[in-house]
C-alpha positions in Angstrom: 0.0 0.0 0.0 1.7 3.1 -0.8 1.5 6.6 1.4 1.7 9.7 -0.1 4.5 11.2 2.6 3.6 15.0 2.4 0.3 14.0 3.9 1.4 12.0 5.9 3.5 14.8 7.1 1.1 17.2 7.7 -0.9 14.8 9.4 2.2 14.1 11.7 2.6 17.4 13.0 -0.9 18.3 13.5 -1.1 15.5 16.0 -4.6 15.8 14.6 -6.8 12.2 16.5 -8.7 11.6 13.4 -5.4 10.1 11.7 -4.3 7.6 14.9 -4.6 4.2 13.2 -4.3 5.4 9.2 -0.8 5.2 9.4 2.5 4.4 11.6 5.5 6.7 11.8 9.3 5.0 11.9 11.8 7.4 13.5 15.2 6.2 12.3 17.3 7.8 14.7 15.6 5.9 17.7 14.1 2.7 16.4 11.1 3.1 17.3 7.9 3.3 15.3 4.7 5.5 16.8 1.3 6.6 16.2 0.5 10.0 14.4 -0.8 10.8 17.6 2.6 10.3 19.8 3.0 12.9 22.0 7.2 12.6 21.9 9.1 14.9 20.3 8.7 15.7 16.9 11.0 14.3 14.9 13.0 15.9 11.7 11.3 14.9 8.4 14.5 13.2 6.8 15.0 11.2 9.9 11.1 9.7 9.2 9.6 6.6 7.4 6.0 6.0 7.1 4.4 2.1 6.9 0.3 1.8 6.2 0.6 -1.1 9.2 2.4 -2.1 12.7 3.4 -5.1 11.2 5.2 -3.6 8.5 6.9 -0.9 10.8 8.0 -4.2 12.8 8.9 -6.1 9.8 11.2 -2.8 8.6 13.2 -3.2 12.1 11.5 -1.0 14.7 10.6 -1.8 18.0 7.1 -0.2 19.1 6.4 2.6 21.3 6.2 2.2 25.2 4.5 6.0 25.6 1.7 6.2 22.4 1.5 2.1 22.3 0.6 1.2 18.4 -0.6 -1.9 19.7 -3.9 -0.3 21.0 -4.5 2.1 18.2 -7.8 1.8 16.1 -7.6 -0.8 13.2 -6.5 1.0 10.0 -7.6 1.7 6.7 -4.7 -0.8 5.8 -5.9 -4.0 7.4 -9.7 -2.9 7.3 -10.3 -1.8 3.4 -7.9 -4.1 1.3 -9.1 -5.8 -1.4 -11.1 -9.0 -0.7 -9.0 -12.1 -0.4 -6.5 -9.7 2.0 -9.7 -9.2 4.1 -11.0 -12.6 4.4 -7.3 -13.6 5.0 -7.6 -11.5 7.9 -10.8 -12.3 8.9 -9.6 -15.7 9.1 -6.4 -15.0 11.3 -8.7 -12.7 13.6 -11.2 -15.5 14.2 -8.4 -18.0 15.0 -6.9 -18.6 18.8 -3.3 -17.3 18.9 -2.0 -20.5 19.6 -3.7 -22.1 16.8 -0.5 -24.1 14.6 -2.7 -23.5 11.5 -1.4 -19.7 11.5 1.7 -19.8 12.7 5.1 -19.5 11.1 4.7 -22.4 9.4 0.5 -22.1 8.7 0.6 -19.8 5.5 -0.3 -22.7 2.7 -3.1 -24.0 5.5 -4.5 -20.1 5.3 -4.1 -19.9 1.5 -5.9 -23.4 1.0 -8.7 -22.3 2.8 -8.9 -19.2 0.5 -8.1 -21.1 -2.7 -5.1 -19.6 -3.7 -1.1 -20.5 -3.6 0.9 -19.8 -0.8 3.6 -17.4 -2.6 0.6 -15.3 -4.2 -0.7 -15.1 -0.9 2.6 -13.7 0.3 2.8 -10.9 -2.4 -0.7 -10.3 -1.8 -0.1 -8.9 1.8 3.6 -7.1 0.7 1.7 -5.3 -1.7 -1.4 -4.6 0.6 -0.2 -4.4 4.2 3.8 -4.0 4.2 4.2 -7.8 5.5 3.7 -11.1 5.3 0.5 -13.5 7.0 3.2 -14.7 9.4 4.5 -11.0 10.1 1.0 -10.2 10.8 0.5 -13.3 13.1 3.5 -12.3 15.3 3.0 -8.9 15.7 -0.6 -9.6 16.2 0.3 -11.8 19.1 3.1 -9.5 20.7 0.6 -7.0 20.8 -1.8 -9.0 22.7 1.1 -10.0 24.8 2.0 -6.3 25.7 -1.9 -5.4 26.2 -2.0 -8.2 28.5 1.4 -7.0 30.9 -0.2 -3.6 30.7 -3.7 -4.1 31.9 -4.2 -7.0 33.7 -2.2 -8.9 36.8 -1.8 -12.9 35.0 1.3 -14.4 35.8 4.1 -14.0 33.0 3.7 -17.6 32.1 -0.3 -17.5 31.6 0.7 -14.2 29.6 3.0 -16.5 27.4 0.3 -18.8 27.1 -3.1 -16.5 26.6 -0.9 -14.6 23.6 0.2 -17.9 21.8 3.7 -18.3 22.5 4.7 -22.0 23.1 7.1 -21.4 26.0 7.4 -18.4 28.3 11.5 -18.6 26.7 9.8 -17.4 23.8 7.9 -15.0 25.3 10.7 -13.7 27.3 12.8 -13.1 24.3 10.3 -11.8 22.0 9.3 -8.9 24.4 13.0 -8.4 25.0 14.1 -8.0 21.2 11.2 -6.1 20.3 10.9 -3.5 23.4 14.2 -3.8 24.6 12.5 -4.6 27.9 11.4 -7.3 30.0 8.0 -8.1 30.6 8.6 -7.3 34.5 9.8 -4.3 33.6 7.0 -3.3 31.2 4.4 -4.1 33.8 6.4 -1.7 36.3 6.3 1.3 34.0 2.5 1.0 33.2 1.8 1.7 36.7 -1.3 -0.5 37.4 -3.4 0.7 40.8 -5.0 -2.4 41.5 -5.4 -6.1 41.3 -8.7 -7.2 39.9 -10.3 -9.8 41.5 -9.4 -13.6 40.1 -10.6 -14.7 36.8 -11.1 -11.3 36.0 -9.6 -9.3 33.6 -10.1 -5.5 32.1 -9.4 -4.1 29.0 -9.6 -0.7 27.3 -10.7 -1.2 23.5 -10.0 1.4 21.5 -12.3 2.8 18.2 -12.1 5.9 15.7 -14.3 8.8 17.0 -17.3 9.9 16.9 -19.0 6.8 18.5 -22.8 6.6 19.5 -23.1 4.7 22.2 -26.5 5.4 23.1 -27.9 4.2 19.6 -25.8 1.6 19.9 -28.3 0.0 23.0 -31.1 2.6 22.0 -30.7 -1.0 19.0 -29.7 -3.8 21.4 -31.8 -3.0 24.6 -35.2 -4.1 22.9 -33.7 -7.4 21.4 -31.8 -8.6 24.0 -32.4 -11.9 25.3 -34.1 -12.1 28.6 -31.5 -13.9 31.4 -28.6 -13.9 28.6 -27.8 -10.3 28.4 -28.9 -7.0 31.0 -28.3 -3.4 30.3 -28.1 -1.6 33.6 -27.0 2.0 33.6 -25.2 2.2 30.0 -23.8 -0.7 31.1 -24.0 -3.7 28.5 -23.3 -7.4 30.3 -24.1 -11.0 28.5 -23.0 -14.6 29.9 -20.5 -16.4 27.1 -19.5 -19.9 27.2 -16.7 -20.8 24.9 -14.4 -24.4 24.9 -16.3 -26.0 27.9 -15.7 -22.4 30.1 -18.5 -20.0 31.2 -18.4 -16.1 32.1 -19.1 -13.5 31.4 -18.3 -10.1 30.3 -19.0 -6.4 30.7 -18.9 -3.5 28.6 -19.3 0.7 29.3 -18.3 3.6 27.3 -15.3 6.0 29.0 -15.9 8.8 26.4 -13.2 11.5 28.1 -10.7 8.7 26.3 -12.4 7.2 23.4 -12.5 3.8 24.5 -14.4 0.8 25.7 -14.1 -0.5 29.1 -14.6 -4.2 29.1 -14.8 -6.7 32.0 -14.4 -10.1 31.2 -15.2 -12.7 33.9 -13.5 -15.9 32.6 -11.8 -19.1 33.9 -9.3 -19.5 30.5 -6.8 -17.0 29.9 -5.7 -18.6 26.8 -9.4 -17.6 25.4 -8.8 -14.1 26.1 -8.2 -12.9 22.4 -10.9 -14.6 20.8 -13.5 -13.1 23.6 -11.3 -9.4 22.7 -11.9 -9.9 19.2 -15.7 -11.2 19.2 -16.7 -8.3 21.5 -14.9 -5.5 19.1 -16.5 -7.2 16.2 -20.1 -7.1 18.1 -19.6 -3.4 19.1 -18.0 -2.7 15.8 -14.9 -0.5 17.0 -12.9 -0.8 14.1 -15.1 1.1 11.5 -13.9 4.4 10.2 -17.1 6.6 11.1 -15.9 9.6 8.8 -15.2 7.6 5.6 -18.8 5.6 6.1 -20.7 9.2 6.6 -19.0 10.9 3.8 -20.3 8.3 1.5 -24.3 8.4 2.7 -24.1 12.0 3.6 -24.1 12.7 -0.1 -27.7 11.3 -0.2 -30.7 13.4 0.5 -32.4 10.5 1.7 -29.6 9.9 4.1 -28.3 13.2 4.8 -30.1 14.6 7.6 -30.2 11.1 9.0 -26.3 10.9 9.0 -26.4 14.6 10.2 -28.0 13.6 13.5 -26.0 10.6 14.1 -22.4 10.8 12.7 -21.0 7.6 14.5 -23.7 5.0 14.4 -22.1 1.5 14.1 -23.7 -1.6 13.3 -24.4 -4.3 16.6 -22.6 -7.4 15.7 -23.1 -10.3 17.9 -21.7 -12.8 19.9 -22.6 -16.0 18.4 -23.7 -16.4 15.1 -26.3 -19.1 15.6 -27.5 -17.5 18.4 -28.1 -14.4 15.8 -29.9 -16.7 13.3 -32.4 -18.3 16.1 -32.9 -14.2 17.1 -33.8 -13.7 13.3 -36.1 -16.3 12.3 -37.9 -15.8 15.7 -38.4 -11.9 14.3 -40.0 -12.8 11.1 -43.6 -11.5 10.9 -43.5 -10.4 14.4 -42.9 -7.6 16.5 -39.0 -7.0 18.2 -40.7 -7.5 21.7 -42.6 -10.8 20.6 -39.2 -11.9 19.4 -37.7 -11.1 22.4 -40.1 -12.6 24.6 -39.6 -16.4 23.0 -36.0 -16.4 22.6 -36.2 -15.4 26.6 -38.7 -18.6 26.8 -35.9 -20.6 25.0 -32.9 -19.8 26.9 -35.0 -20.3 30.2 -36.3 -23.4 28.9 -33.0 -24.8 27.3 -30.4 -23.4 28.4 -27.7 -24.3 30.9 -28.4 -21.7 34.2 -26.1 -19.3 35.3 -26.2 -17.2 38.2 -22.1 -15.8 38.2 -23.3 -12.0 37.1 -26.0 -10.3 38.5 -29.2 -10.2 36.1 -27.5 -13.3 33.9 -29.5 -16.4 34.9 -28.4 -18.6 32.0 -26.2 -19.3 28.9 -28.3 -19.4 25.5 -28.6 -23.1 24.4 -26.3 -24.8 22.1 -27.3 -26.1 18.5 -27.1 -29.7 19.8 -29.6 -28.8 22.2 -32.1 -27.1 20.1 -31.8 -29.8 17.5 -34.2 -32.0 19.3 -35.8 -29.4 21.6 -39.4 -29.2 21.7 -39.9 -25.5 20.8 -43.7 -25.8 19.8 -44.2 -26.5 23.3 -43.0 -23.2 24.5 -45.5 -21.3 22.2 -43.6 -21.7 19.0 -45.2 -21.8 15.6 -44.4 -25.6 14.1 -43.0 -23.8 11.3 -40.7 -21.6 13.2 -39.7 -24.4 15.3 -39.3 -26.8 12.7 -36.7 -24.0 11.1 -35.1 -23.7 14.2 -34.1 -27.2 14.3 -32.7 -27.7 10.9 -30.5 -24.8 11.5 -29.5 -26.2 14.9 -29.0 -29.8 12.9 -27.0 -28.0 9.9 -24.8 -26.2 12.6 -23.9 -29.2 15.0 -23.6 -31.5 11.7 -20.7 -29.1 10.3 -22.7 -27.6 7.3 -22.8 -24.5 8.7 -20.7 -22.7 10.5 -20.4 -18.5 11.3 -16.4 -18.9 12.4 -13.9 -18.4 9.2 -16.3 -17.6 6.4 -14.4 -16.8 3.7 -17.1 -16.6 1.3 -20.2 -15.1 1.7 -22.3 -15.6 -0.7 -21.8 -19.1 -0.3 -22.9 -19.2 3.0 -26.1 -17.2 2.1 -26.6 -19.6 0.2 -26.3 -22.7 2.2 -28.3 -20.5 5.0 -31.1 -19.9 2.7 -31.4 -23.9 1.9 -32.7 -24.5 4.6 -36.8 -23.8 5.0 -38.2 -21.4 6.4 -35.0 -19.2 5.9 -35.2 -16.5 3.0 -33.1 -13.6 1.7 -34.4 -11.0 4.8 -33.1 -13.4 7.3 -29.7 -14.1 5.4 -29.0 -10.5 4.7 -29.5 -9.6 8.5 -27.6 -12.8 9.8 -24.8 -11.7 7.5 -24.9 -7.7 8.8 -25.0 -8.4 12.2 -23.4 -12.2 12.5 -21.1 -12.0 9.4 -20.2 -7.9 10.0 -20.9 -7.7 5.9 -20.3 -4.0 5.8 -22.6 -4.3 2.0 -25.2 -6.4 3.5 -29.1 -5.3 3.1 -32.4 -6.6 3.8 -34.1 -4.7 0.7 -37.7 -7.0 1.8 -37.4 -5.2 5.4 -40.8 -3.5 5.5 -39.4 -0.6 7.7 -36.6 -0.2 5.7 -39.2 0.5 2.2 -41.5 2.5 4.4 -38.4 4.9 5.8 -37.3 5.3 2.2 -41.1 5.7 1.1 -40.9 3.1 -1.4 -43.1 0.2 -2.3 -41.1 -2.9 -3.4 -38.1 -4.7 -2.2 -36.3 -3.9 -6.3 -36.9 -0.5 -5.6 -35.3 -0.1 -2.3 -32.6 -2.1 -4.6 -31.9 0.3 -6.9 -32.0 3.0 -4.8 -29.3 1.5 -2.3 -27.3 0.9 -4.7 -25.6 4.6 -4.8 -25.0 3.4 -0.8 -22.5 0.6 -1.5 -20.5 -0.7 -0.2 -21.8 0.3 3.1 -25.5 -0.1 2.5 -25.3 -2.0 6.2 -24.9 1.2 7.7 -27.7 2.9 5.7 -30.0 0.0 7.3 -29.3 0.8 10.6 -29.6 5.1 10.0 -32.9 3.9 8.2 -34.0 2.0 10.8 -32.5 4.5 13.9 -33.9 7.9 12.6 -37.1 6.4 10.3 -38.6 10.0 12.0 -36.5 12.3 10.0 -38.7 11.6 6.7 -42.8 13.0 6.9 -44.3 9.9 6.0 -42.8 7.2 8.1 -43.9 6.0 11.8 -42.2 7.0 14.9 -42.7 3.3 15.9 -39.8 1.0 16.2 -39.9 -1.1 12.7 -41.1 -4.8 13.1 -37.9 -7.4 11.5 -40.1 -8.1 8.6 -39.5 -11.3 6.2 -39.2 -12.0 2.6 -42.1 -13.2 0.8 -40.0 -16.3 1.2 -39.8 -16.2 4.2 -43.3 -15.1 5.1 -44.4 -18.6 2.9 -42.2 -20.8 4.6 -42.7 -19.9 8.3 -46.3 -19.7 8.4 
C-alpha cells in the first residue's frame, strides 16, 4: 500500500486524533515506530519513514512505542479496506486462537488453501497490501496482545506467554525483550497498574475511531436482548459467554473523556482471552472508520439529515452467530418484543443456568440442544420451530458454520437452503453475525417504508448509490425512520421476505 508522505507529514505534525490508526511513523534515529498521535518529540522529516501497518513498521526493524503504544491504536484503513481475499485472510487470522499451529510460522499454505489460492501469491498479496507477510502479521498480532495483557491485567508471566500464543514463556521472554528492549517485568512496572482485579477477572480498554454513538448503539440492542442472557443496567451492556467448555461473562461501558471501551471479562481460560477481545470488538463494531462511512451516505438526500443527526452509528454485531440466526427467524412476521419474549422462553427453557453475574440467569442453548428441543411446546409456531431445528442440525452437523467464512455468498446460500430461511433473514444474519459491511435486507418493511418506497427492487436500486456500506444505511434507516414526513415514529417490526413469510407460516 503506498502513502503519499507530504500527507502524511502534515498529518504528523498536526497530531490531529482523526489520523491515529491510518498510518505508523518510523523514527530512524531511535528505532522506534509510533502513532501520528505520539505525544514525543517531533522528529526531523529526513530522519522519518511512514508504513500503512504495525506489522510492517515491525517487519522494517522498529521496535514499538512504550508511551503512544501502536498496539492499541484503532484498526486501520490498511488491514480494514484491502481488497477481498486480504480481508478474508484477515478475517480468518482474527477468528483464530493465537496459539492455533494452522497460522503460525509455518500455517501460510493451510490459510491460503482455505482461501483457494497459492501460498507465494498469498505472500505478495499482503507485501503489496499491508507491508508484511500473513506470518508478520501473526507475530506482531500476538506481541501486541502480549504487551496489552502486561499492561492491563495482573496474570502471571507464564499465563501471559500462554493466553498470547507463544509456546514457552522462553519465547515469550525473548520476543518482548528483542522487540521493546524490555522485560515483561519491567514493562508491567512502568504502566503503573493501581489495582489487582479480583481472580478470573480481567479489564481491558478497547480502542475505536471517534465519533461513537453509544446510546444508539443500545437505544438498538436493549429491545432485542435476550431475557437472562444479556442486561443493560446503567449504559452498562453485560451478556453470559460460554466458549471451549468455560463459562463467564463479560461487561462492557463507554469512558468517552478517552475514546475507549471499558470491558470486564469474567472468565476461567486465559488462553481464550483474544478470541473473547476480538468477538466483543467485532459485536460493538470498533474498528469502522465513522468519517469515511458518513461521507459516502451523507451525499444522499435520503440519508443526509439522518447521517447529520447521528455521525457515529455502528452496526451491533453479535456474539454467536447461531444465536443471531435463532434471534432472526424468531423476528420474522412479528414484532422485536414478541421476538424477544420467545428467545427469553428458549434460553430459560434450554439453556444451561447461570447465576455468576447479576441479572444473567443462563447461557443461550447450544445447537445440539435445540436440535431435538421441543420449541412448539413453548408457544412456537411448528414452522418456526421446525426452522429452528434444521438450523441447529445443519450447525452441530458441520454444514454451517459463522467462524472463518471466507465466502459469503456461499454461506447465504447454504443459509437460505434450509426452509423457512429467505433472503431478509440471510442478509441480517450476515450484517450483524457476518459484520458484511454491503449487507441489506431490501424486503425489510421498515426499511421500504423509511425510504417511502413500495417494493423490495426499488429499495434495490435506490441503495445501490449506498455501496459498499448499505449496512450502515440499514441501521440510520432504521435509527432515525422519524426524519422523513411519512414514516412511523414506531420502532420497525424485523419483517421477512415473501420467502420467508411462505415458509414460516
Amino acid at each position: 500500500m503506498d502513502l503519499d508522505w507530504k500527507i502524511c507529514s502534515r498529518a504528523r505534525l498536526s497530531r490531529d486524533a482523526r489520523f491515529d490508526g491510518k498510518f505508523f511513523i518510523g523514527v530512524l534515529s531511535t528505532g522506534i515506530y509510533c502513532r501520528s498521535i505520539c505525544r514525543a518529540r517531533t522528529a526531523k522529516e529526513s530522519n522519518v519513514r511512514y508504513f500503512p501497518s504495525a506489522a510492517a513498521a515491525a517487519e522494517a526493524g522498529f521496535r514499538p512505542c512504550l508511551r503512544c503504544r501502536p498496539e492499541c491504536s484503532p484498526g486501520t484503513p490498511g488491514w480494514l479496506g484491502t481488497p477481498s481475499t486480504v480481508a478474508r485472510a484477515l478475517r480468518l487470522i482474527d477468528e483464530s486462537s493465537l496459539e492455533e499451529s494452522g497460522w503460525q510460522d509455518g500455517g501460510v499454505e493451510s490459510l491460503a488453501e482455505r482461501l483457494g489460492l497459492g501460498s507465494r501469491h498469498l505472500r505478495r498479496l499482503f507485501l503489496r497490501h499491508l507491508g508484511a507477510t500473513p506470518s508478520a502479521v501473526v507475530r506482531t498480532r500476538r506481541l501486541h496482545f502480549a504487551k496489552k495483557l502486561i499492561d492491563e491485567t495482573s496474570l502471571p508471566m507464564n499465563q501471559v506467554a500462554s493466553a498470547s500464543g507463544f509456546g514457552s514463556v522462553r519465547r515469550f521472554n525473548a520476543a518482548i525483550q528483542k522487540t521493546y528492549h524490555r522485560t515483561p517485568s519491567q514493562i508491567r512496572r512502568l504502566a503503573r497498574q493501581t489495582e489487582a482485579p479480583q481472580q478470573n477477572q480481567y479489564l481491558f480498554r478497547l480502542g475505536f475511531r471517534p465519533p461513537y454513538d453509544w446510546s444508539a448503539m443500545l437505544a438498538f440492542l436493549a429491545p432485542r436482548m435476550i431475557p437472562g442472557v444479556e442486561v443493560l443496567h446503567l449504559g452498562r451492556y453485560r451478556r453470559s459467554i460460554a466458549l471451549n467448555g468455560e463459562e463467564g461473562y463479560f461487561d462492557v461501558s463507554l469512558d468517552q473523556k478517552n475514546d475507549v471501551l471499558d470491558v470486564c471479562i469474567q472468565f476461567g481460560d486465559p488462553r481464550s482471552l483474544f478470541f473473547i477481545i476480538q468477538r466483543i470488538r467485532a459485536m460493538f463494531d470498533l474498528n469502522a472508520d465513522s468519517r469515511e462511512i458518513v461521507r459516502c451516505l451523507g451525499s444522499d438526500p435520503l440519508l443526509a439529515r439522518r447521517v447529520k443527526a447521528a455521525p457515529g452509528l455502528r452496526v451491533p454485531g453479535c456474539w454467536n452467530g447461531f444465536e443471531l440466526a435463532v434471534r432472526a427467524i424468531l423476528g420474522q412476521q412479528i414484532s422485536v418484543k414478541a421476538a424477544t419474549t420467545l428467545a427469553g422462553r428458549i434460553a430459560k427453557a434450554f439453556g444451561r443456568r447461570f447465576s455468576t453475574a447479576s441479572g444473567l440467569t443462563h447461557l443461550f442453548p447450544t445447537p445440539q440442544t435445540l436440535a431435538d428441543a421441543n420449541l412448539a411446546g413453548i408457544g412456537l409456531p411448528t414452522a418456526r420451530a421446525k426452522t429452528i431445528q434444521a438450523l441447529a442440525r445443519a450447525v452441530h452437523d458441520g454444514h454451517i458454520r459463522f467462524e472463518g467464512i471466507v465466502e459469503s455468498d456461499s454461506f447465504l446460500a447454504r443459509l437460505c437452503q434450509i426452509p423457512g430461511i429467505g433472503t431478509w433473514t440471510a442478509q441480517y444474519v450476515a450484517m450483524r453475525a457476518l459484520g458484511e459491511p454491503d449487507a441489506f435486507p431490501s424486503s425489510d418493511l421498515g426499511l421500504r417504508y423509511a425510504a417511502d418506497l413500495d417494493s423490495p427492487r426499488e429499495l434495490e436500486e435506490r441503495a445501490d448509490a449506498w455501496r459498499p456500506w448499505r449496512s450502515y444505511a440499514a441501521m440510520y434507516l432504521w435509527t432515525n425512520p422519524s426524519v422523513h414526513s411519512k414514516v412511523r415514529t414506531s420502532p420497525p417490526r424485523e419483517a421477512a421476505s415473501r420467502r420467508d413469510r411462505s415458509l414460516a407460516s
